[in-house]
C-alpha positions in Angstrom: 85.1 11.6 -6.7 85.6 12.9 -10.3 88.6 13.0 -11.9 90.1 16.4 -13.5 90.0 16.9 -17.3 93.6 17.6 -17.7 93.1 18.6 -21.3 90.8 21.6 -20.1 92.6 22.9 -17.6 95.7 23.0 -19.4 93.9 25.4 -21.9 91.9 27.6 -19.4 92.9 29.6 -16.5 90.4 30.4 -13.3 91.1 34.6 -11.9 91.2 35.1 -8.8 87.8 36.8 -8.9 86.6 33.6 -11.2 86.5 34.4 -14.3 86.9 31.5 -16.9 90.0 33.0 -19.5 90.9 31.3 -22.6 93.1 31.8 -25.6 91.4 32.7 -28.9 91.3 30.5 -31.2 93.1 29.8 -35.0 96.0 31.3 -34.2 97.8 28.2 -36.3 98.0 29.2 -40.1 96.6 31.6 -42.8 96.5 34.3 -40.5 98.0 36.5 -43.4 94.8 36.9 -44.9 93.5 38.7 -41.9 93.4 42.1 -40.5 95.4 43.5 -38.4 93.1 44.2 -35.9 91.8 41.0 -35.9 95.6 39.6 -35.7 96.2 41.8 -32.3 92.6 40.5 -31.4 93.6 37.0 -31.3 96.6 37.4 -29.1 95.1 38.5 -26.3 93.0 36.2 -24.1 88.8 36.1 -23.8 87.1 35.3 -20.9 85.0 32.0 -21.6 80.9 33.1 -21.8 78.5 31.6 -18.7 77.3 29.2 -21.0 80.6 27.0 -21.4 80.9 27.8 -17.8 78.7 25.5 -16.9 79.8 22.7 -18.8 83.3 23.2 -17.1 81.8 22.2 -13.5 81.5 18.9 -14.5 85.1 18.8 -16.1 87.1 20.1 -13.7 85.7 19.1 -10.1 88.1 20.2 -7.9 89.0 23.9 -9.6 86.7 27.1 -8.3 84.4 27.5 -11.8 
């Protein structure tokens, strides 16, 4: 039996209905240069496309993906 990926599904979260959600991404630093719209854009999480899904079977064994 395969272990769990801990780093991955410490960053993703499975829906009841099983969708893949994630945080967007460079939310770190010299977000000042950005829009505002794109600042309110990042805050909010993105579901993960079916391509990635895929890849996540194999990480996280034991989660409904």
């Amino acid at each position: 039996m395969n272990k769990t990926h801990k780093s991955v599904s410490k960053r993703i979260k499975v829906t009841k209905n099983g969708k893949i959600m994630m945080r967007a991404g460079g939310q770190g630093h010299f977000n000042s240069r950005e829009s505002s719209k794109t600042t309110l854009n990042k805050r909010r999480d993105t579901q993960m496309s079916d391509a990635m899904r895929r890849n996540l079977k194999a990480l996280l064994p034991n989660h409904r993906v």
